[in-house]
Residue, then its C-alpha position, 0 to 999 in steps of 0.5 A: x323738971x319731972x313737974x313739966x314732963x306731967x304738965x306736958x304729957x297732960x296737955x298732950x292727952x287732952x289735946x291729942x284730936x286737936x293737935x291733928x288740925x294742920x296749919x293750926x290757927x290761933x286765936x287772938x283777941x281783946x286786944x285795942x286797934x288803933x285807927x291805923x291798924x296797931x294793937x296794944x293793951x291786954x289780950x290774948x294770943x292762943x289762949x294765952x293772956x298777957x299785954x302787947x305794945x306796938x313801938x313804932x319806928x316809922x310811919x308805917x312799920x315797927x316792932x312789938x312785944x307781949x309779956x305775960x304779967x310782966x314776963x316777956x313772952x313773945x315780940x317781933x315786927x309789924x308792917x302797916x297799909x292800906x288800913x290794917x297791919x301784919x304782925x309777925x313774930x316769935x314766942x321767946x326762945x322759940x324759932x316758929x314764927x307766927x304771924x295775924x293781921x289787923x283791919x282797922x276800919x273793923x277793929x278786927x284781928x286775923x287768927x295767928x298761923x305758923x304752927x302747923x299744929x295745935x300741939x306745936x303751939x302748947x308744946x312752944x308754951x310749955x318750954x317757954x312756961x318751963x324756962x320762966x318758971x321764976x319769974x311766972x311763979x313771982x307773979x304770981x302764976x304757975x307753968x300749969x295755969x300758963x299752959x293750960x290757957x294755950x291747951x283751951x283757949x288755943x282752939x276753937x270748938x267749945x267755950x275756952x273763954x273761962x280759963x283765958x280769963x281767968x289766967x288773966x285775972x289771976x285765978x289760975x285758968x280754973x272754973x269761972x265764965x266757962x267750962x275751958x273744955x270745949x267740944x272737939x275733943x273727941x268724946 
């Protein structure tokens, strides 16, 4: 328990200017969009990667699901019209809800909004990081490399790209393609 406490006061030390944005919004990329609207395969949401599902359940709503190497972490439901679909949902464990949406004929992806601060949105991923401890660890990932990808890859200034794809790729969200410092922190 006294290792999430030091995770946790670490993320709030390096992301303490960001955490004042209001209404922060979250990045979410690499995902596939259908032709539709739906998403599916890996990505990320707020610097945090894993693989999402879109199941539909009629021609034009559903429900979704992303799991972080098979540890379920976020779900909830999605609408479809007019060439693009609004996703919306909730990280486990967590009552926030977030939502984004998707074009279609752009194959694009809004940011996620719900978390009114950056800090609300890592804290969110630290008790849920904290809760799967297990099941993180059997796959081989800690709650620091989970958070640490939310604390950069969250935020837009700076080139957080290296920490989510390392995360993704196994190797702990350290070094590689990018500093995962970023610009914005107030030095």
């Amino acid at each position: 328990m006294g290792r999430i406490a030091v995770v946790a006061l670490l993320v709030l030390n390096f992301t303490a200017p960001v955490m004042a944005a209001a209404n922060s919004a979250l990045p979410v990329s690499g995902f596939t969009v259908s032709s539709k609207g739906t998403l599916s395969g890996p990505g990320t949401v707020g610097g945090v990667s894993g693989t999402l599902t879109s199941t539909a359940q009629t021609s034009t709503a559903g429900t979704w699901s992303m799991s972080v190497r098979g540890v379920p972490f976020a779900g909830g439901t999605y609408s479809c019209s007019g060439g693009g679909c609004t996703y919306t949902g909730t990280v486990v464990g967590s009552k926030t809800t977030f939502s984004f949406t998707t074009t279609s004929s752009t194959s694009s992806v809004s940011r996620a909004t719900g978390f009114k601060t950056h800090g609300g949105w890592v804290s969110t991923v630290g008790h849920w990081a904290g809760a799967n401890r297990g099941a993180l660890a059997a796959a081989g990932l800690s709650v620091g490399d989970v958070v640490s990808g939310a604390a950069h890859g969250g935020h837009t200034q700076g080139n957080s790209s290296g920490a989510a794809a390392n995360v993704a790729n196994g190797n702990g969200g350290k070094g590689g393609a990018g500093d995962a410092h970023g610009g914005g922190h107030g030095r």
